[in-house]
MDTraj code that builds the backbone (N, CA, C; nanometers):
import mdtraj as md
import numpy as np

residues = "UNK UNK UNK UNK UNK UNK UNK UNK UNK UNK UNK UNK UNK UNK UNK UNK UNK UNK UNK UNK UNK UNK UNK UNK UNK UNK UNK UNK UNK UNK UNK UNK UNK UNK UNK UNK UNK UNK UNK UNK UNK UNK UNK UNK UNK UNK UNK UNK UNK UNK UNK UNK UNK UNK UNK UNK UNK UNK UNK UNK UNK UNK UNK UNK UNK UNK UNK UNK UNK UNK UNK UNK UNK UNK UNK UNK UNK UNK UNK UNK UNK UNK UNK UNK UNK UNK UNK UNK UNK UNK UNK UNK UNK UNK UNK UNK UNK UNK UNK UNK UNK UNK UNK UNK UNK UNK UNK UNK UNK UNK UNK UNK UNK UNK UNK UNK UNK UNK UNK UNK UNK UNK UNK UNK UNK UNK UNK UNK UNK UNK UNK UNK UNK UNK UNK UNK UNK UNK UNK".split()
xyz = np.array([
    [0.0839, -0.1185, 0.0000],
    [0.0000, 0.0000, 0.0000],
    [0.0888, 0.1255, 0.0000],
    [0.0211, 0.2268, -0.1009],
    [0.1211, 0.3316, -0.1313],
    [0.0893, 0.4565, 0.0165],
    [0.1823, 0.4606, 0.0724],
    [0.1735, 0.5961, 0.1803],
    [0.1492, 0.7250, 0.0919],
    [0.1894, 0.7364, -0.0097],
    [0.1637, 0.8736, -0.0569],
    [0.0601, 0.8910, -0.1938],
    [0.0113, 0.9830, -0.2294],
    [-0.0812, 1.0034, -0.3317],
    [-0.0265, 1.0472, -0.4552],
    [-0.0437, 0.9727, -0.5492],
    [0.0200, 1.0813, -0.7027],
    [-0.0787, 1.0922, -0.7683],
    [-0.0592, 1.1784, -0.8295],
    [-0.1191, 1.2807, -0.9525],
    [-0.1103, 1.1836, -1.0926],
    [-0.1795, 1.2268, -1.2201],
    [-0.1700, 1.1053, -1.3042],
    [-0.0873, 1.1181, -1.3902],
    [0.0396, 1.2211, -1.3221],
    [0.1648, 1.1769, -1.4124],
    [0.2870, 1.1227, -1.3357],
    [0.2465, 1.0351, -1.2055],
    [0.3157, 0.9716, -1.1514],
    [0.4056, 1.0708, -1.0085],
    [0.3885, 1.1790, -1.0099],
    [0.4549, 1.2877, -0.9117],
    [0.3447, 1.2910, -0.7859],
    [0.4439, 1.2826, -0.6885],
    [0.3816, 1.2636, -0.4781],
    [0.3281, 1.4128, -0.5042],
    [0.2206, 1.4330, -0.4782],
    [0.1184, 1.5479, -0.4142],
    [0.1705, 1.5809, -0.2797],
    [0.2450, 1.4933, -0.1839],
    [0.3254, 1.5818, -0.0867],
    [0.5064, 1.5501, -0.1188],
    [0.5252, 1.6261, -0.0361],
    [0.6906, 1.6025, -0.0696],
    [0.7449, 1.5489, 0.0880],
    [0.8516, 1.4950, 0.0227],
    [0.9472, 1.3895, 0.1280],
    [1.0989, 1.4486, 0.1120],
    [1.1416, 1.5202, 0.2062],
    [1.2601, 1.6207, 0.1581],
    [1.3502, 1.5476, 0.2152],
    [1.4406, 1.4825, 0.1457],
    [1.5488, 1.3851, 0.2028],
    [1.6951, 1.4640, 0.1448],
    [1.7593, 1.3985, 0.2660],
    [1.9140, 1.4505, 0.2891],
    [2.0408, 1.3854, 0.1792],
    [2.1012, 1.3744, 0.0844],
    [2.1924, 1.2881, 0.0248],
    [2.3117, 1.3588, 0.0748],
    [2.4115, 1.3098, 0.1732],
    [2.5507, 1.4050, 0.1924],
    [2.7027, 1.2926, 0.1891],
    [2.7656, 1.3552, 0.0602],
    [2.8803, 1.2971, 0.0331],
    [2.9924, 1.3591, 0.1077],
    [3.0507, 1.2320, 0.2277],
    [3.1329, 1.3328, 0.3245],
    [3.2685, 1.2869, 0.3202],
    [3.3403, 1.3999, 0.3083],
    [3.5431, 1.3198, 0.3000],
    [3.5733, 1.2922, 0.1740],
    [3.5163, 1.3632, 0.0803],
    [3.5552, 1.3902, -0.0436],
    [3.6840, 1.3948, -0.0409],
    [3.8422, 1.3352, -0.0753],
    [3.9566, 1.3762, -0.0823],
    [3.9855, 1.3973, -0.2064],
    [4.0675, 1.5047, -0.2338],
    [4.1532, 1.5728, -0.3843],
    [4.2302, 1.6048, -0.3512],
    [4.3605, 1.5795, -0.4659],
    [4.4601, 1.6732, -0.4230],
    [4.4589, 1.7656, -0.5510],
    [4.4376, 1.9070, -0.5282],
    [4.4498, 2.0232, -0.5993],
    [4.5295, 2.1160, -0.5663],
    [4.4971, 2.2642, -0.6932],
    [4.6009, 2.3499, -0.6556],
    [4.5216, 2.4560, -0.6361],
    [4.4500, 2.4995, -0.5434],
    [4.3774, 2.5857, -0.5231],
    [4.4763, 2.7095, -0.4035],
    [4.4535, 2.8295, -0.3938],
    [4.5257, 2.8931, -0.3527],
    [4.6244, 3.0296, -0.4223],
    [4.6307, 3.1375, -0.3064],
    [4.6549, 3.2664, -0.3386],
    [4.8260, 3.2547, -0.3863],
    [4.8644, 3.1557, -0.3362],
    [5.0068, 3.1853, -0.3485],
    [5.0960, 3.0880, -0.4468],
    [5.1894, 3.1221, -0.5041],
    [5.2216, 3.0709, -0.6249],
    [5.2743, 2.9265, -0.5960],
    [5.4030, 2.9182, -0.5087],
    [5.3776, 2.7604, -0.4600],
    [5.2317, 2.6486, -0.4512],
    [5.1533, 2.6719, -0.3939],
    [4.9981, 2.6679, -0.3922],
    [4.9493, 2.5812, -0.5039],
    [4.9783, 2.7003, -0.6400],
    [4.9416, 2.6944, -0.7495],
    [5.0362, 2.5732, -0.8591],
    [5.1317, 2.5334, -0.7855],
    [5.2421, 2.4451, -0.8716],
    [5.2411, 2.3453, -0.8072],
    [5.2597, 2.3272, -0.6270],
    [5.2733, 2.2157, -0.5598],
    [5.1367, 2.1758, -0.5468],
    [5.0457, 2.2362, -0.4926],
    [4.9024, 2.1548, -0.4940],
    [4.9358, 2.1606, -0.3255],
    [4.8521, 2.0771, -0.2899],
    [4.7444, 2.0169, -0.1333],
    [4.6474, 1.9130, -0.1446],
    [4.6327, 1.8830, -0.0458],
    [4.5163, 1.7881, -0.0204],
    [4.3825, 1.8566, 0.0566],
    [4.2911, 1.8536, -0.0234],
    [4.1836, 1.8866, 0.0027],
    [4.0297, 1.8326, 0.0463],
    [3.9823, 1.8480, 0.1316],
    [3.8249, 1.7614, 0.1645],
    [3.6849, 1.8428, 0.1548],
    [3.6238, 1.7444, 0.0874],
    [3.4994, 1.8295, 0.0715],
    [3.3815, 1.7567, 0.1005],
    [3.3120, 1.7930, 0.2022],
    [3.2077, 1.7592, 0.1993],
    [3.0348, 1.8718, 0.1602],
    [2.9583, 1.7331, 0.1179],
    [2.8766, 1.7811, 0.0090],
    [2.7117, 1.7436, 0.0279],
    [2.5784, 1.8263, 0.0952],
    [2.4566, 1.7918, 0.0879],
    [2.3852, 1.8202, -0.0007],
    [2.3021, 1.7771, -0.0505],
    [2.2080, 1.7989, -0.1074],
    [2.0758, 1.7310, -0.0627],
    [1.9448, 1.8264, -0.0723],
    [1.8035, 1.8261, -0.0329],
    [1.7369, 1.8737, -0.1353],
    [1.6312, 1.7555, -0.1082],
    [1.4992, 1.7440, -0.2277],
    [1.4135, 1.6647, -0.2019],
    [1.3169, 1.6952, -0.2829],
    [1.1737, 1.5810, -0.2598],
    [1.2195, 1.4549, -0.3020],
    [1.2360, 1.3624, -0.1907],
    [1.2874, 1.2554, -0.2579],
    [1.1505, 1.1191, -0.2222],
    [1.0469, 1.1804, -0.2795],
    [0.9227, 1.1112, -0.2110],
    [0.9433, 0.9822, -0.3624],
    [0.9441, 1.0160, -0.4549],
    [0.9370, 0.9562, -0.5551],
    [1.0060, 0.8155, -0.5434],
    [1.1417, 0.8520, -0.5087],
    [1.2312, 0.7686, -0.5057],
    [1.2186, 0.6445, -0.3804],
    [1.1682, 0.7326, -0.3057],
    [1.1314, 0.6456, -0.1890],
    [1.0008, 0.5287, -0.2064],
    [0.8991, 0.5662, -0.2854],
    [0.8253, 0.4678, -0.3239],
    [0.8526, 0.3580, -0.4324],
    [0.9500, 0.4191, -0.5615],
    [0.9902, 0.3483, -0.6397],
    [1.1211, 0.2778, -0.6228],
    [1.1938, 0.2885, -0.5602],
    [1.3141, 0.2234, -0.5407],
    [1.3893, 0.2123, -0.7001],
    [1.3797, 0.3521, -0.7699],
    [1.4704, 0.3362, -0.8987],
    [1.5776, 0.4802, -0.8820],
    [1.6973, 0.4480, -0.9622],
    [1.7887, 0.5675, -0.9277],
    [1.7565, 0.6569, -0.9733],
    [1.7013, 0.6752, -1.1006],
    [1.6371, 0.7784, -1.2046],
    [1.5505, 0.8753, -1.1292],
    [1.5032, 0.8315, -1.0095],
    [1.4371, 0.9078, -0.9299],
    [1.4669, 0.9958, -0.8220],
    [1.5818, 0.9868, -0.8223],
    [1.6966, 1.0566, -0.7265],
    [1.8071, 1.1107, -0.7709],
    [1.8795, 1.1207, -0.6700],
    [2.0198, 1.1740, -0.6835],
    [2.1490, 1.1187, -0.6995],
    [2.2334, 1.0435, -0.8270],
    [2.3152, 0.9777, -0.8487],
    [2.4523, 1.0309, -0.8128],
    [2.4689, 0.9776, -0.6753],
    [2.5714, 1.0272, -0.5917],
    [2.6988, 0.9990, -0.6638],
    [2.7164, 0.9159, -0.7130],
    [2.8627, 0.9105, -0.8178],
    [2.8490, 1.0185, -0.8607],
    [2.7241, 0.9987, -0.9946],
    [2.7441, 1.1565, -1.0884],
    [2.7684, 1.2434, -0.9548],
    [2.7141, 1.2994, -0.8957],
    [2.7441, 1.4225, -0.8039],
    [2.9090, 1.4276, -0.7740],
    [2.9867, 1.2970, -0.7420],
    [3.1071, 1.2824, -0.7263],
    [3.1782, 1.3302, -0.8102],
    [3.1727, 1.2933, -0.9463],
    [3.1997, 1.3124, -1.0651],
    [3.2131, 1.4502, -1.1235],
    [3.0749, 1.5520, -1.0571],
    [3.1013, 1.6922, -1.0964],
    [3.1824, 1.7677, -0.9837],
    [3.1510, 1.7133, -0.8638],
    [3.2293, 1.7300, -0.7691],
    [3.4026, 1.7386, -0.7807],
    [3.4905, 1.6594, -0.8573],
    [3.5873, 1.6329, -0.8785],
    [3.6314, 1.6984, -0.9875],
    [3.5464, 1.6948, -1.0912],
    [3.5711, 1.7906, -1.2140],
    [3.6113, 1.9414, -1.1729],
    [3.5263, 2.0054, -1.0796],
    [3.5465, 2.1547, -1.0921],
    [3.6736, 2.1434, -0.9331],
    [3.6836, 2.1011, -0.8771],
    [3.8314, 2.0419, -0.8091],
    [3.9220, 2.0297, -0.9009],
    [3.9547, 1.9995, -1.0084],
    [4.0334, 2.0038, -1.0738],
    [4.0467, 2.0997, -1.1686],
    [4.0175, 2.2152, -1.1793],
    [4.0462, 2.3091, -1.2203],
    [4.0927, 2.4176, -1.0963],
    [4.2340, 2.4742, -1.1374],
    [4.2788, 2.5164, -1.0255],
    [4.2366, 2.7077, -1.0151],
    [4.2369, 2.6965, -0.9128],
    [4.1461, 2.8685, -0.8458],
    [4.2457, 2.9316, -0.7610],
    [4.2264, 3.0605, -0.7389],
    [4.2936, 3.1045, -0.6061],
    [4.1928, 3.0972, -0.4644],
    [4.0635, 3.1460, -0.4852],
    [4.0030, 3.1000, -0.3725],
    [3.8867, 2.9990, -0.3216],
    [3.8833, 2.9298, -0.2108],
    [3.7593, 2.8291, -0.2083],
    [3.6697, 2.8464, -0.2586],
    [3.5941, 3.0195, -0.2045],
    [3.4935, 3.0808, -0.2760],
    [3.4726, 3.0235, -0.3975],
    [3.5450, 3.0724, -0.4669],
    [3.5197, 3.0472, -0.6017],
    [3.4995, 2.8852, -0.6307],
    [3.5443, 2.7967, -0.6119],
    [3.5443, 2.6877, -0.6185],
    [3.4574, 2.6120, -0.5616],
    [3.3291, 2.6885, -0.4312],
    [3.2425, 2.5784, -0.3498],
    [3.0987, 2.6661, -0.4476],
    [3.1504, 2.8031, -0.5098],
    [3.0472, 2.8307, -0.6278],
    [3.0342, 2.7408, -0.7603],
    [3.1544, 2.7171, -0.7909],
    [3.1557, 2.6628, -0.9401],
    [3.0902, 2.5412, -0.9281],
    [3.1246, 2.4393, -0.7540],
    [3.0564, 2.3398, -0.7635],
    [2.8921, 2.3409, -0.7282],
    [2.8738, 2.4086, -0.6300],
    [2.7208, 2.4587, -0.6515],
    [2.6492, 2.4422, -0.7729],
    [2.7304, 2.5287, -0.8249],
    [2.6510, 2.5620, -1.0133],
    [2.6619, 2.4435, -1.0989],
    [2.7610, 2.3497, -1.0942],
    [2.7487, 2.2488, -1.1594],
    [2.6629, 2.1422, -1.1345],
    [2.6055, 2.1187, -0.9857],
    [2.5385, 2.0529, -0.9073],
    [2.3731, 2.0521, -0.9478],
    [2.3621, 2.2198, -0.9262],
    [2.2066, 2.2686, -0.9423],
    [2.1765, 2.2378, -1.0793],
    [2.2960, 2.2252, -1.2011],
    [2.2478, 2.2897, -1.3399],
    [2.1960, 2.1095, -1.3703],
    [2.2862, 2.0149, -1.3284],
    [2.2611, 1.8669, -1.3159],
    [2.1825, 1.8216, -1.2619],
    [2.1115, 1.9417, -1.1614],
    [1.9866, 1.8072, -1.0881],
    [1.8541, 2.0029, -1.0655],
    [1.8050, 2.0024, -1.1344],
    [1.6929, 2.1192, -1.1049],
    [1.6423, 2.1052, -0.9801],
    [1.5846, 2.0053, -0.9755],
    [1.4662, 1.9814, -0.8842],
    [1.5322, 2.0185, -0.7119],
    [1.6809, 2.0371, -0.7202],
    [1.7269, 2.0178, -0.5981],
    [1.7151, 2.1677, -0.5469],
    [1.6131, 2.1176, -0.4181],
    [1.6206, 2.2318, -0.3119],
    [1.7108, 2.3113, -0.2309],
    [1.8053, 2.2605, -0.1887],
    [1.9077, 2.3038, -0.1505],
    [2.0086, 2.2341, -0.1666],
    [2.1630, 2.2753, -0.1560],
    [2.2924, 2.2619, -0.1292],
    [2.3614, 2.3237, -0.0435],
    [2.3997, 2.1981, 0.0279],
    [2.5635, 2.2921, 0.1358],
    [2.6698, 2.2325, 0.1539],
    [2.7775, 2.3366, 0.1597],
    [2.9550, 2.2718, 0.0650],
    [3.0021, 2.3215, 0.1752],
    [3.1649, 2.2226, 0.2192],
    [3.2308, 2.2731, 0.2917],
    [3.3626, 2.1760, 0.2699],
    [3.4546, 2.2996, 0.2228],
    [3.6101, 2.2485, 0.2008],
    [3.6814, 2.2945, 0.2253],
    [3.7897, 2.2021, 0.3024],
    [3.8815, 2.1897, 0.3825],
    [4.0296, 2.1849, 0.3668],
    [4.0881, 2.2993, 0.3241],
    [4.2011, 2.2853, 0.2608],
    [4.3277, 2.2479, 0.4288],
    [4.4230, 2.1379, 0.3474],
    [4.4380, 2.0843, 0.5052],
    [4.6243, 2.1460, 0.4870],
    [4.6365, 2.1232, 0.5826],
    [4.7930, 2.2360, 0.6303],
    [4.7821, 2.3486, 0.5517],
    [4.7283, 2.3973, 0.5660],
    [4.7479, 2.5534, 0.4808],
    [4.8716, 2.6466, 0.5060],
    [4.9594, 2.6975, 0.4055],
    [5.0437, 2.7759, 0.4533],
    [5.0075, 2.9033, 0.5101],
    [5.0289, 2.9114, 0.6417],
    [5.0040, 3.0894, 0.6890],
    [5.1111, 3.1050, 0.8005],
    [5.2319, 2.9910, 0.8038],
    [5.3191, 3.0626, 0.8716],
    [5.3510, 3.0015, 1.0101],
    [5.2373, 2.8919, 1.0704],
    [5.2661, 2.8242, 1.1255],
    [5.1861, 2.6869, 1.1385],
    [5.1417, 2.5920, 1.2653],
    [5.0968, 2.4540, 1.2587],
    [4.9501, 2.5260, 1.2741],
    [4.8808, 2.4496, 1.1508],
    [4.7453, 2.4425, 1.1299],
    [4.6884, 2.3451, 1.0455],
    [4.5735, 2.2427, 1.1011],
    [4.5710, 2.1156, 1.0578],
    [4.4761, 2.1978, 0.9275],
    [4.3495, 2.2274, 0.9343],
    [4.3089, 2.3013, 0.8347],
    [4.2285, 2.4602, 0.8330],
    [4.2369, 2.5137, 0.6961],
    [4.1164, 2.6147, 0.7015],
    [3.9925, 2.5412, 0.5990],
    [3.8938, 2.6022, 0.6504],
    [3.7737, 2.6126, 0.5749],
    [3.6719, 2.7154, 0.5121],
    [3.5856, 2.6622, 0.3942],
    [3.5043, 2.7388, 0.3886],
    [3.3829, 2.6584, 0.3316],
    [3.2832, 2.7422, 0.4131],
    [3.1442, 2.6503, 0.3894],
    [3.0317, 2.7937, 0.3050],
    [2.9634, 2.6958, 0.2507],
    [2.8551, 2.7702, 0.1513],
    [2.7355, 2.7420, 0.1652],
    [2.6227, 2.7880, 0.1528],
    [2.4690, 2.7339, 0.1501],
    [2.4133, 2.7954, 0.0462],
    [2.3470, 2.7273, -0.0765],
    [2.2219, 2.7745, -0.1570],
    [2.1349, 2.7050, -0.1093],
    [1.9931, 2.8030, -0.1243],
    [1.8526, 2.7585, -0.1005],
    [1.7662, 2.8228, -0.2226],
    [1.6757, 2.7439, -0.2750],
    [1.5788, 2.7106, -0.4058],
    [1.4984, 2.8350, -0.3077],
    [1.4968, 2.9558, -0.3755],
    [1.3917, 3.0337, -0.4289],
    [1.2647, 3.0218, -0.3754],
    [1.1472, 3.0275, -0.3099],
    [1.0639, 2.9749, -0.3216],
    [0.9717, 2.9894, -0.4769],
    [0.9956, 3.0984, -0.5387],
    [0.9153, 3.0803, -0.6879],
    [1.0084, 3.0274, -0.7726],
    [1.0981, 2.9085, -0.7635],
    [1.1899, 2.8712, -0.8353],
    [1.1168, 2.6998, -0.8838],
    [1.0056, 2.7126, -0.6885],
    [0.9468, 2.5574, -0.7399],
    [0.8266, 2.5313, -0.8185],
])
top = md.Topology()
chain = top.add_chain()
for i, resn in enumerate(residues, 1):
    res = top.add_residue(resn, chain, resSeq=i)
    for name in ("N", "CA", "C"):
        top.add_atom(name, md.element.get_by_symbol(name[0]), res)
traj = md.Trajectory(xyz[None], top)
């Protein structure tokens, strides 16, 4: 027995807003202000949520109905590998690649961890974290 009601093109009349979060993302990139930075690289961690109606998926048990956490990996790693000077820029580019790949997604929140950072003395890491949220006339 179905818990939820659809409409007769197969879409839940309520929504089921579920969590997908890819955590400990490791890369090694060259992100960073300073020119060493930019030649030697670092090791970097990223972790990655995404939220959406995932009512669909939950009744059908098919991937097509969700969020294909590889692919997400996949764009995830791509814009990691293009090298930046700041996180900023880089927890945007992945944002944007994220949202443009999955519409329906309500929100995203990024947070990467660039680990020993040079500033001169012992520091395991810095970070920077991001949040987009869907508009409400976006749905």
């Amino acid at each position: 027995m179905n818990s939820r009601e659809f409409d007769n093109f197969g879409h839940s009349k309520t929504m089921a807003m579920g969590t997908i979060q890819l955590e400990g993302m490791e890369f090694f990139a060259f992100h960073g202000c300073f020119k060493e930075e930019q030649i030697i690289g670092t090791k970097f961690l990223v972790d990655l949520e995404v939220r959406a109606d995932t009512s669909r998926a939950e009744e059908t048990d098919r991937l097509q109905d969700t969020f294909d956490y590889v692919h997400i990996y996949q764009l995830v790693k791509q814009e990691m590998e293009k090298k930046s000077h700041l996180l900023e820029h880089v927890a945007h580019r992945i944002i944007e690649s994220v949202r443009s790949a999955y519409p329906p997604i309500a929100e995203i929140s990024i947070k990467i961890a660039k680990i020993n950072p040079p500033v001169g003395g012992k520091m395991q890491q810095i970070c920077f974290q991001a949040r987009w949220t869907k508009c409400h006339d976006e749905f």
